[in-house]
N, C-alpha and C positions, 0 to 999 in steps of 0.2 A: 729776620730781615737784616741784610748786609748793613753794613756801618756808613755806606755815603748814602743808601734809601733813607734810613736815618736822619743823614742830616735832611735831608728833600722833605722829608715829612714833617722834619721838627719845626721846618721853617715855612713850609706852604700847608699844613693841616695840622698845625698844633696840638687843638682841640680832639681830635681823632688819635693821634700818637700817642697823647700821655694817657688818653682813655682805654690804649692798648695797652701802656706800659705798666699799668698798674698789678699786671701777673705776671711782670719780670722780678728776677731775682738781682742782687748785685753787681753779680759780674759781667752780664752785657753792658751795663752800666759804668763799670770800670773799665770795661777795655774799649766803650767810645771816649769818655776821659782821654785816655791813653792816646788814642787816634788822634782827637781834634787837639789837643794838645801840641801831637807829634807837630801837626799841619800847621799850628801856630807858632812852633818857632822854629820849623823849617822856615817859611815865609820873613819871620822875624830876623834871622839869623844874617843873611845878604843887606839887608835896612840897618843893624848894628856896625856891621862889618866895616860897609862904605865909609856910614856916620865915624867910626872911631881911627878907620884909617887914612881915610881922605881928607877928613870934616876936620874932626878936632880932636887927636887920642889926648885922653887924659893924661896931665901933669905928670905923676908919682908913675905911671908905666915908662915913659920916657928917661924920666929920672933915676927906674931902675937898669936902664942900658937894654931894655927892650929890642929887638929887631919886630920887623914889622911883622912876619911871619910868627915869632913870638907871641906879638900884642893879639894876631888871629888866634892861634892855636888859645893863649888864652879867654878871648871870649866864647868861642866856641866850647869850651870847658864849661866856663859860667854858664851858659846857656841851657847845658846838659841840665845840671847841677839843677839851674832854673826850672827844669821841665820834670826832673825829680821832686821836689819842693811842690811845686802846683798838684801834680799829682795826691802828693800827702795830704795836702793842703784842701784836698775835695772832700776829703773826710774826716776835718775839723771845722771846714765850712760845713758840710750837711749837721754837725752835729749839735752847733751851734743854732742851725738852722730849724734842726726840730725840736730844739727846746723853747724856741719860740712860737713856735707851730703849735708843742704843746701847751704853751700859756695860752694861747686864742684857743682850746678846747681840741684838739686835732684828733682824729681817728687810726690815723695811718701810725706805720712803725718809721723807727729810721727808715730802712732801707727806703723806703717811699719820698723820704726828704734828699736823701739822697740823689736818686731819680731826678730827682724835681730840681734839684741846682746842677744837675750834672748836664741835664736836658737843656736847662732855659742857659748855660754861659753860650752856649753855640755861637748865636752871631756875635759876640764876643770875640772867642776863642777862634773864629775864623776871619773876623775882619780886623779884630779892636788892634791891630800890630797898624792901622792905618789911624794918623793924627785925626784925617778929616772927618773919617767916617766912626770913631772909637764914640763919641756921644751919641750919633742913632745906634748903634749897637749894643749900648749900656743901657739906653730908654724899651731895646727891644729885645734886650737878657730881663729886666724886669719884668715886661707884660709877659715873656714868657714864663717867668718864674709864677707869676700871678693865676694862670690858667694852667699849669703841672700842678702847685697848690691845692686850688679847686677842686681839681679832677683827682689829687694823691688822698686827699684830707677830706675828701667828701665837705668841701665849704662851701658856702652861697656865695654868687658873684660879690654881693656885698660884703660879704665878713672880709672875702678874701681881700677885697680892693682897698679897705683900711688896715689890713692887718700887712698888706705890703707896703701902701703909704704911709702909716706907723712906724716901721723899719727904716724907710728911706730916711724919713725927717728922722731918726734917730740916727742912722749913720750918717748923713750929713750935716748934723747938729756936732756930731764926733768928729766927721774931717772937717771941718768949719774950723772948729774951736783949736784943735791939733795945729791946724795951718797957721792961725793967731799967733797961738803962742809958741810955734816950734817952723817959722815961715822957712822955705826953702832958700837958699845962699846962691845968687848967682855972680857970676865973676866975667867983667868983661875981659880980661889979660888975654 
């Protein structure tokens, strides 16, 4: 199955996709990563651009004598950089992920946890570059994550739906508290 059927499936037949996916190996899995990534900060990229050089470039690139074509070239660098990082970053998230999976009793192996958070960032990884739409997108990388679960780890609806409400109120217990005590600095200058 091509990489944009994919997304079509992952997002209008959920249930059917990951019930196929479960006799895939890693690497189809790694190189839609790659893809919706790619598409995530191609689209990202023009939204930064404008933002830093129209809107408001940051203080300390100004102050290093920057040109404007400078200040691009260098985000377009971080951005690379960025999209390396995420990448990695899918398989310290899955591994994280199936250690959790294995405390609620899981069946499946990595790869299978893998799958399963590679699958459900999708609308994420294709919209969340948009402020408005970035909270249904995260409400709908979760229920996705909730039904690749189910289907990766042989779970019951139920096990599955506390065992991903468990998590949430955990990492939002953790960005709650983080934000408390470590609040973000904004500056009107």
């Amino acid at each position: 199955m091509g990489v944009f059927r994919k997304i079509g499936a992952v997002i209008s037949r959920p249930s059917e996709f990951f019930e196929d996916a479960i006799s895939e190996n890693i690497a189809p899995a790694f190189s839609y990563a790659a893809l919706i990534y790619a598409i995530y900060f191609i689209l990202l990229t023009p939204v930064l651009l404008v933002g830093a050089i129209f809107i408001e470039t940051p203080a300390f690139l100004i102050d290093m004598g920057l040109s404007t074509a400078e200040i691009a070239l260098l985000l377009v660098l971080i951005l690379i950089l960025g999209y390396l990082v995420k990448l990695i970053f899918t398989f310290i998230l899955a591994a994280l992920f199936h250690m959790w999976c294995l405390l609620w009793g899981a069946i499946g192996d990595y790869t299978d946890s893998y799958k399963a958070v590679v699958y459900a960032i999708t609308p994420t990884a294709l919209l969340g570059w948009t402020i408005v739409l970035l909270p249904i997108t995260i409400i709908w990388s979760w229920v996705l994550l909730g039904i690749a679960t189910a289907k990766m780890h042989n779970f019951s609806k139920t096990k599955t739906f506390w065992m991903i409400f468990v998590l949430f109120v955990i990492l939002a217990a953790i960005g709650g508290t983080s934000a408390f005590f470590f609040p973000p600095s904004f500056t009107l200058a």
